[in-house]
Biotite code that builds the C-alpha atoms (Angstrom):
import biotite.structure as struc

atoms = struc.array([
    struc.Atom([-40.113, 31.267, -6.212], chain_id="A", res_id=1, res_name="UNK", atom_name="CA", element="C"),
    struc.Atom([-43.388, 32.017, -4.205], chain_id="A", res_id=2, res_name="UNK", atom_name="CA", element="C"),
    struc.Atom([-43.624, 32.411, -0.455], chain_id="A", res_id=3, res_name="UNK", atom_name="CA", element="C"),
    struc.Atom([-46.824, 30.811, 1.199], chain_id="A", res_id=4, res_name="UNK", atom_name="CA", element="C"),
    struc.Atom([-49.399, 33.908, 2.315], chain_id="A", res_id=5, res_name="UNK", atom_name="CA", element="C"),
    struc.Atom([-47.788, 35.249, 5.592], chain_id="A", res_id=6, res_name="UNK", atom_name="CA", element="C"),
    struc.Atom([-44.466, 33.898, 5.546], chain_id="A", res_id=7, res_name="UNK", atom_name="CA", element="C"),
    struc.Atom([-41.748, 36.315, 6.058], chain_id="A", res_id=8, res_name="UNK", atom_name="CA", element="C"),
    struc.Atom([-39.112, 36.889, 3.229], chain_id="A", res_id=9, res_name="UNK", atom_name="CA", element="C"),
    struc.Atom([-36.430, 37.311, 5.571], chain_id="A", res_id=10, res_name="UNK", atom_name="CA", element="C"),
    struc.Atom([-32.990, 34.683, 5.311], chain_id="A", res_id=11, res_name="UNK", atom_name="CA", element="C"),
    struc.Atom([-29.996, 35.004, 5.730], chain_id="A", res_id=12, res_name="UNK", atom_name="CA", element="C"),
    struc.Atom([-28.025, 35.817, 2.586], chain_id="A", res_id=13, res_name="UNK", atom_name="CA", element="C"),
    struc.Atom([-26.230, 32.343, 3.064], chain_id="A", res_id=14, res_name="UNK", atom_name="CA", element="C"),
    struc.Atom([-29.117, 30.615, 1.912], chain_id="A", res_id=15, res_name="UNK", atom_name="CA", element="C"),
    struc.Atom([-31.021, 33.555, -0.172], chain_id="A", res_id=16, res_name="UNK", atom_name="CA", element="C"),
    struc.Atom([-28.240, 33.128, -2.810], chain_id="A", res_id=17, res_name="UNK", atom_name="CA", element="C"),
    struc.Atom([-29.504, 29.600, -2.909], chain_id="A", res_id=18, res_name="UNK", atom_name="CA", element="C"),
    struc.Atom([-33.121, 30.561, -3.761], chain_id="A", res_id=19, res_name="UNK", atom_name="CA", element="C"),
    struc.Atom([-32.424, 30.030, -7.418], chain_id="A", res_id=20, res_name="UNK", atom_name="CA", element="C"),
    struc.Atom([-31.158, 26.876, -7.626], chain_id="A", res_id=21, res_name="UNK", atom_name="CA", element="C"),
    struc.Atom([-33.796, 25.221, -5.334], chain_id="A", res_id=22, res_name="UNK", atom_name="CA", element="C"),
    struc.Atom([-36.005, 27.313, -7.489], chain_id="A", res_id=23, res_name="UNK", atom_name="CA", element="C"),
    struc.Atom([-34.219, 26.206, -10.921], chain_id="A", res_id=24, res_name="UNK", atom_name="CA", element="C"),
    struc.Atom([-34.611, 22.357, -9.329], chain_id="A", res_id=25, res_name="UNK", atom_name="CA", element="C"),
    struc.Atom([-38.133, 22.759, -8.773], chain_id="A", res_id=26, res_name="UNK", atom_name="CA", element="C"),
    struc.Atom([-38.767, 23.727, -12.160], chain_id="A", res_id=27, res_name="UNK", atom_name="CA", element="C"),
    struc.Atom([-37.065, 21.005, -13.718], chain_id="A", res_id=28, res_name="UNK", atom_name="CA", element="C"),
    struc.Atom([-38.068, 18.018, -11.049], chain_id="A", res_id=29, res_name="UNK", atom_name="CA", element="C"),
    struc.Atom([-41.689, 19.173, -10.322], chain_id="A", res_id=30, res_name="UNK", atom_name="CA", element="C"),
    struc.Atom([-42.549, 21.783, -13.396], chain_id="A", res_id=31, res_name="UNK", atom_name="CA", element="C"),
    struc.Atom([-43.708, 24.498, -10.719], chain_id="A", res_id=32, res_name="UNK", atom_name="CA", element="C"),
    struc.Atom([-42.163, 27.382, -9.183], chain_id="A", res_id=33, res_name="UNK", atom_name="CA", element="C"),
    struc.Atom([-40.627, 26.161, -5.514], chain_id="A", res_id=34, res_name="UNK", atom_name="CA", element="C"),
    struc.Atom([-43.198, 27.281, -2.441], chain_id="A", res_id=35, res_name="UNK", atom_name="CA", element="C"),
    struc.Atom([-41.482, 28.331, 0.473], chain_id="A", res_id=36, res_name="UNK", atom_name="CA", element="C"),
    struc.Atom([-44.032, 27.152, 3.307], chain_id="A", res_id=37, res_name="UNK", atom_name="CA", element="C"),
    struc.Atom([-42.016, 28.532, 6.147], chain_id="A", res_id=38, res_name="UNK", atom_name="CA", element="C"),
    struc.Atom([-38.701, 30.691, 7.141], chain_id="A", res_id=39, res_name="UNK", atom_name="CA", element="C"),
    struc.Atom([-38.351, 32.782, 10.914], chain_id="A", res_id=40, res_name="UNK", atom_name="CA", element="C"),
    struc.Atom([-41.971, 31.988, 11.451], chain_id="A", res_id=41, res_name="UNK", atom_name="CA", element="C"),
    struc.Atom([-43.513, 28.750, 12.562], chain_id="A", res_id=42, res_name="UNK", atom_name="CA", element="C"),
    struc.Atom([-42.559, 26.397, 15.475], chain_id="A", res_id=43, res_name="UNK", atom_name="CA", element="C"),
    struc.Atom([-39.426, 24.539, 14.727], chain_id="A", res_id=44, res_name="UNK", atom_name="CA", element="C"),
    struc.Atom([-37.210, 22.856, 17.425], chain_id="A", res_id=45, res_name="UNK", atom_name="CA", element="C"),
    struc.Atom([-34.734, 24.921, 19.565], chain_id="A", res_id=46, res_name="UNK", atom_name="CA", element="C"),
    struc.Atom([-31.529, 26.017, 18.396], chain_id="A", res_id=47, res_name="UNK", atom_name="CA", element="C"),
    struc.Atom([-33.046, 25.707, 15.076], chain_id="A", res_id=48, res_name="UNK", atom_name="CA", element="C"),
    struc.Atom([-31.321, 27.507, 11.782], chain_id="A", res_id=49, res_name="UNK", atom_name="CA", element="C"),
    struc.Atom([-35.067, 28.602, 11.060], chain_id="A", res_id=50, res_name="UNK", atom_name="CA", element="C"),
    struc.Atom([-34.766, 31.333, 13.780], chain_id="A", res_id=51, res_name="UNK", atom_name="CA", element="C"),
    struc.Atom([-31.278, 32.502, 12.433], chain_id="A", res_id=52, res_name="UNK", atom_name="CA", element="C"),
    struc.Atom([-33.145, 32.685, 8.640], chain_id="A", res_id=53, res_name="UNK", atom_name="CA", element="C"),
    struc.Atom([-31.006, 29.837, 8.078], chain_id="A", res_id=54, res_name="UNK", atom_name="CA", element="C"),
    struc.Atom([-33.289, 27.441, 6.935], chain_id="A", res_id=55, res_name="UNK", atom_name="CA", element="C"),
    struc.Atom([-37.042, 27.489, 4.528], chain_id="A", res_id=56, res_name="UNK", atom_name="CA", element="C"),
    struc.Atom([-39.402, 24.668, 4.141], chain_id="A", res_id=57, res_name="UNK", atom_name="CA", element="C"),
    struc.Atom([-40.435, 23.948, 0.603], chain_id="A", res_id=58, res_name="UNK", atom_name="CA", element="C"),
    struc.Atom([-44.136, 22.157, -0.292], chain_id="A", res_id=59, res_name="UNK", atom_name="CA", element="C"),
    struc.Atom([-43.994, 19.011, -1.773], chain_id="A", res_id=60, res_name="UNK", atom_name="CA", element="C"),
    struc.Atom([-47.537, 17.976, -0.492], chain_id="A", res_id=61, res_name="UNK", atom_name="CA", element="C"),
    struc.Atom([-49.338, 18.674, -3.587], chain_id="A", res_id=62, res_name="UNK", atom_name="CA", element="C"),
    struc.Atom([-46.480, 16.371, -5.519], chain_id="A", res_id=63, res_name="UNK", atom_name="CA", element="C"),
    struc.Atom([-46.966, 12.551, -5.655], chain_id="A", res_id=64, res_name="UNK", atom_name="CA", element="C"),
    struc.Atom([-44.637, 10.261, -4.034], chain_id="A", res_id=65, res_name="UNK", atom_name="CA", element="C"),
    struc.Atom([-42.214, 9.506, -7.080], chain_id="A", res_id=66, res_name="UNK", atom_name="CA", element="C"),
    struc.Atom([-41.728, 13.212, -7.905], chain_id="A", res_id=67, res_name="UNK", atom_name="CA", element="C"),
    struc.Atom([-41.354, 13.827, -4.071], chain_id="A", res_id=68, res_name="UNK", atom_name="CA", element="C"),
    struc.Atom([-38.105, 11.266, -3.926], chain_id="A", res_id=69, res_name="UNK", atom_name="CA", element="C"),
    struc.Atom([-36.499, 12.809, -7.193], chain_id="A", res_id=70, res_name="UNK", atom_name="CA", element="C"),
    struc.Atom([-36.889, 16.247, -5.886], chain_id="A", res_id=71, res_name="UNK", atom_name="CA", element="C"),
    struc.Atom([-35.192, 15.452, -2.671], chain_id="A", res_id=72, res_name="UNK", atom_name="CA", element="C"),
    struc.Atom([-32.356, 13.573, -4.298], chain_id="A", res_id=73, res_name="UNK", atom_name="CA", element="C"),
    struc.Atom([-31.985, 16.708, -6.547], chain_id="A", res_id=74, res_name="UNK", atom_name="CA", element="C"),
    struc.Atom([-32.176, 19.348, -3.942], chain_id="A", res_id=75, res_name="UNK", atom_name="CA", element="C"),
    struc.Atom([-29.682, 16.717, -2.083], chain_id="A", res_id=76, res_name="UNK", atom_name="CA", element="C"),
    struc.Atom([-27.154, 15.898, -4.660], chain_id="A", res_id=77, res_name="UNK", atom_name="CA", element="C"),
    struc.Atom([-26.839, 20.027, -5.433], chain_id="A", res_id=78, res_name="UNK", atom_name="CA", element="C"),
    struc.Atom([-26.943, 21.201, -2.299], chain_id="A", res_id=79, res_name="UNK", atom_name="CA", element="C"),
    struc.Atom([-25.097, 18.338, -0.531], chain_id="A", res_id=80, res_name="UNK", atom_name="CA", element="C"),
    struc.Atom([-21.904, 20.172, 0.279], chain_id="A", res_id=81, res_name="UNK", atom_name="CA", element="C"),
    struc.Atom([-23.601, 23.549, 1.794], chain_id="A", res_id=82, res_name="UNK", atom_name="CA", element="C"),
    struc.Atom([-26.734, 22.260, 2.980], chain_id="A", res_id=83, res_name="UNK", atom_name="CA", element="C"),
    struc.Atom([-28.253, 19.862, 4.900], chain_id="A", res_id=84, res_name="UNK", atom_name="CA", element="C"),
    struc.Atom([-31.538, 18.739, 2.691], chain_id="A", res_id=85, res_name="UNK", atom_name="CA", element="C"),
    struc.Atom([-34.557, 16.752, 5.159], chain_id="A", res_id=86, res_name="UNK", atom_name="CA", element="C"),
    struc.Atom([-37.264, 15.028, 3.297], chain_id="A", res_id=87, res_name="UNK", atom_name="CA", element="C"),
    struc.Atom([-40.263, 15.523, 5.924], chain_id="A", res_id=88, res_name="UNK", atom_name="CA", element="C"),
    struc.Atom([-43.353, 13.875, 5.866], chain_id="A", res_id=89, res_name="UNK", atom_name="CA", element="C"),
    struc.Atom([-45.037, 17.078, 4.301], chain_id="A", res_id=90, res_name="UNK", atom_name="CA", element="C"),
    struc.Atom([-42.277, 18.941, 3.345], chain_id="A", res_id=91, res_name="UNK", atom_name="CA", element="C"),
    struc.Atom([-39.028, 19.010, 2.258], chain_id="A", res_id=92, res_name="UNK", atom_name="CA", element="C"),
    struc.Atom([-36.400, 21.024, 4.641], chain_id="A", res_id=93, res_name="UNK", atom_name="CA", element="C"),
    struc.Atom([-32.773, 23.224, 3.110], chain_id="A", res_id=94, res_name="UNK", atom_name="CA", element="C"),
    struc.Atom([-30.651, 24.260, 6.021], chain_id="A", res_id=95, res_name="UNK", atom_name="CA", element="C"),
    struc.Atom([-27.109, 26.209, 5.100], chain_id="A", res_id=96, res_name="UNK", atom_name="CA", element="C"),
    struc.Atom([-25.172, 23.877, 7.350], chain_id="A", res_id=97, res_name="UNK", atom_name="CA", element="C"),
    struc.Atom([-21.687, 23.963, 4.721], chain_id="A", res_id=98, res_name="UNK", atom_name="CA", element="C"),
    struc.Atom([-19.615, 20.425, 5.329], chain_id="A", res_id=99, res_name="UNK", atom_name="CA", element="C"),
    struc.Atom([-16.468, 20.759, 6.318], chain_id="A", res_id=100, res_name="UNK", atom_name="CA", element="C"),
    struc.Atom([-13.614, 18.699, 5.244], chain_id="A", res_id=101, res_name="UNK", atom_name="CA", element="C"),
])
């Protein structure tokens, strides 16, 4: 797991015990380390979990399109019942938002 250059390390533990699975998907999906491109910082819409260190932003830029789709279905399919998983034009965005049934 690497943090882009300035981007604060600080989440919520909610989601920090997550880091290694989105980390462990990485790896297998995309054969890098995940890049966390944004957490607290960064201009994000109000009320968003970002501010609460709720929420990261992972790269997926430097990935082409077909990897890009089978790491968001990964990320979605593990994460599905305690996050909400966005796949962004640039980047792909984990919120802890936990279903409830």
């Amino acid at each position: 797991m690497r943090y882009k250059t300035g981007v604060p390390e600080t989440l919520a533990v909610e989601i920090s015990r997550l880091l290694p699975v989105i980390d462990y998907i990485t790896s297998e999906v995309c054969g890098r380390t995940a890049i966390i491109t944004s957490t607290t910082d960064g201009n994000h819409i109000s009320g968003s979990l970002h501010y609460k260190g709720l929420a990261v932003d992972l790269r997926i830029i430097d990935l082409p399109d077909d990897v890009q789709t089978r790491y968001f279905f990964a990320l979605n399919y593990a994460l599905r019942k305690l996050c909400d998983v966005i796949h962004e034009p640039d980047h792909i965005h984990v919120e802890y938002s936990p279903s409830v049934y």
